[in-house]
C-alpha positions in Angstrom: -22.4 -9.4 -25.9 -24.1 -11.6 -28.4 -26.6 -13.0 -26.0 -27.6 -9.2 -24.8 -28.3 -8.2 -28.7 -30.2 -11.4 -29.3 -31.9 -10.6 -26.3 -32.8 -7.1 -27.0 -33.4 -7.4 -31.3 -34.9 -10.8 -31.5 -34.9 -10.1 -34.9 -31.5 -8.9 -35.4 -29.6 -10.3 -38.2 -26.1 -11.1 -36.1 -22.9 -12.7 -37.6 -20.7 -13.6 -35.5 -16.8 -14.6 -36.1 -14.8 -16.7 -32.9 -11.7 -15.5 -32.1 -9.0 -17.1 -29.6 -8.1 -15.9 -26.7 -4.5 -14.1 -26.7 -2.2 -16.8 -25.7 0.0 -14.2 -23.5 -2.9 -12.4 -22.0 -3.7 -11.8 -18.4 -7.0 -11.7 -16.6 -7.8 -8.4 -15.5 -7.4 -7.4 -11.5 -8.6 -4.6 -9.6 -8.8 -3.5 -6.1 -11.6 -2.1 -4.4 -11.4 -0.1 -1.2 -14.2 0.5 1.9 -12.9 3.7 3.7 -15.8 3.5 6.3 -18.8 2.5 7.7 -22.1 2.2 6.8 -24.0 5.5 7.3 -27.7 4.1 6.7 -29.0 0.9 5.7 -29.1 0.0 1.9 -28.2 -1.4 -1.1 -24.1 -0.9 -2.8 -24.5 -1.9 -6.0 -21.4 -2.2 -8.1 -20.7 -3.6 -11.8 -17.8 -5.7 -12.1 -17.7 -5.9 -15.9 -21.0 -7.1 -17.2 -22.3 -8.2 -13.7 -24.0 -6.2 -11.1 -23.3 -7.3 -8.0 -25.9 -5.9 -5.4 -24.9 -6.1 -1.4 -27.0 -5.4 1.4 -25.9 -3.0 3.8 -26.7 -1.9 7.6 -26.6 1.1 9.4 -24.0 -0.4 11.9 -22.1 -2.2 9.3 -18.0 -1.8 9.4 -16.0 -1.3 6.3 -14.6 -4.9 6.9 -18.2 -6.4 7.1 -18.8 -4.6 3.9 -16.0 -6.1 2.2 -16.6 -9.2 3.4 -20.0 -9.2 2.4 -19.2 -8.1 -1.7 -16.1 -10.7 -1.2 -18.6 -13.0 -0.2 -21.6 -12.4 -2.3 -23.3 -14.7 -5.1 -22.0 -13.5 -8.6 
């Protein structure tokens, strides 16, 4: 978050305070579900947090291929 205000006020006057992780957290988890196939060719684009995470797509492309291809994808 600090790098995207830099990045969009250069000339922001930022202070910023570290603070540790919580010892007893847990990474968040989440399950994402491809019901069918591709309809036309494209682009899914999803966000997974702060990352957008874009996936080409064919018009004869399965639900599996899909989700093989986001599972598979360069983050």
């Amino acid at each position: 978050m600090v790098v995207a205000a830099i990045n969009t006020y250069s000339y922001l006057d930022l202070t910023v305070i570290g603070v540790s992780d919580a010892s007893a957290g847990v990474a968040a988890a989440g399950t994402l579900t491809i019901t069918g196939p591709a309809s036309s060719q494209g682009v899914v684009s999803l966000w997974i947090g702060n990352t957008r995470v874009d996936v080409a797509v064919s018009a004869a492309d399965t639900a599996t291929e899909i989700a093989a291809a986001m599972k598979n994808c360069d983050r």
